[in-house]
NUDO-852822 format. One record per residue (C-alpha): residue number from 0; x, y, z. Coordinates in steps of 0.05 Angstrom, whole numbers. Layout:
# NUDO-852822
NUM  X  Y  Z
...
***
This chain:
# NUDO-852822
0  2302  2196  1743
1  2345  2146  1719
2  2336  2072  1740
3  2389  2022  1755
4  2404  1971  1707
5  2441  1917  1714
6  2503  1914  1667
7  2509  1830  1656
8  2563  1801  1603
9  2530  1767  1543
10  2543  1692  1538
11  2532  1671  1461
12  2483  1608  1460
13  2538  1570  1426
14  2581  1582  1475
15  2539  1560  1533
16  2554  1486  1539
17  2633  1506  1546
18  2624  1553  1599
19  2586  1508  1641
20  2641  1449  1618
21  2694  1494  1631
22  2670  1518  1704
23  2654  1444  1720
24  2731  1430  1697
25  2759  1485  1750
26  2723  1450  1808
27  2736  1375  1783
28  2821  1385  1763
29  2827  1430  1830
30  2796  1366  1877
31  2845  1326  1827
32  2903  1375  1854
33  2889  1377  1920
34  2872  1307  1931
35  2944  1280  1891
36  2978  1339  1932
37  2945  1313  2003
38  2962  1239  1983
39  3035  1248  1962
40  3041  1285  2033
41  3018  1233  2071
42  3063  1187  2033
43  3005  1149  2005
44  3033  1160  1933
45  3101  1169  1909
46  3131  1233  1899
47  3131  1231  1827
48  3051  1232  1830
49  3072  1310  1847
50  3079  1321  1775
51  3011  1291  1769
52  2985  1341  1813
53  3019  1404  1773
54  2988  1374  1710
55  2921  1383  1741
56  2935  1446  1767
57  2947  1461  1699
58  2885  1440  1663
59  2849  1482  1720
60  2894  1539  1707
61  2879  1534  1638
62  2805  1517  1644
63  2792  1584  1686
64  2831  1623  1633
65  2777  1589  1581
66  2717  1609  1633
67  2749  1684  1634
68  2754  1687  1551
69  2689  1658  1543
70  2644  1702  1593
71  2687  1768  1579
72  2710  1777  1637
73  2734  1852  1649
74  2818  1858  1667
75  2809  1869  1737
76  2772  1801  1737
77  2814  1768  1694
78  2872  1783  1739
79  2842  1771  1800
80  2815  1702  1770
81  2894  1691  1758
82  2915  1712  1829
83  2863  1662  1858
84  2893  1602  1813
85  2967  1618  1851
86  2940  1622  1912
87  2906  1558  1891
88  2968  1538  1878
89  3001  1545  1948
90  2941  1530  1993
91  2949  1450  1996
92  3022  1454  2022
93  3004  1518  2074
94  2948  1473  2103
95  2987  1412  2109
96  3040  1450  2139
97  2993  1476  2191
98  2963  1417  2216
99  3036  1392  2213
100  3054  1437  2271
101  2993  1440  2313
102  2998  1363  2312
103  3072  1371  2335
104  3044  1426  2389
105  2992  1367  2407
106  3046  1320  2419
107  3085  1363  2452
108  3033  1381  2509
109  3009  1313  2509
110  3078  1287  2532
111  3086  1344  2581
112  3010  1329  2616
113  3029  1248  2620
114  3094  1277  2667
115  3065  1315  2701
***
């Protein structure tokens, strides 16, 4: 009978410190991004600072593509790693635009209860 095993990449020890720095640079550049994105929408910062944002999008783009080299990540993963970083991408100005229009839709019924 055969027994399971569990198939796990191999991380060199040398290589440990940059794929913890690496995953730790995905999570700090993508609060960077989506706090500069959120700010420039609410027209706290100028809209130049967008450019600030893509540059941090950027270094997160780039650190995930590091994270994927360094822990071997299989194609499938790699890609899927890639997909997640565009949808990344979009997911600041969807939200916004969300709460944009249920805020209008608040309004909106909010003005139609006070005639009423």
């Amino acid at each position: 009978m055969l027994t399971p095993t569990l198939v796990r990449p191999i991380i060199a020890s040398s290589d440990f410190l940059g794929v913890f720095l690496s995953g730790a640079f995905v999570i700090i550049f993508g609060a960077f991004y989506a706090m500069t994105v959120t700010l420039v929408k609410l027209k706290k910062l100028q809209r130049g600072y967008i450019l600030l944002a893509f540059l941090f999008w950027g270094l997160q783009v780039y650190s995930m593509f590091y994270l994927g080299v360094k822990i071997h990540s299989k194609p499938f993963t790699f890609k899927a790693m890639m997909i997640v970083m565009i949808a990344y991408l979009m997911m600041p100005y969807i939200y916004f635009r969300i709460i944009s229009k249920s805020e209008e839709r608040y309004k909106d019924e909010k003005k139609e209860s006070k005639n009423v």
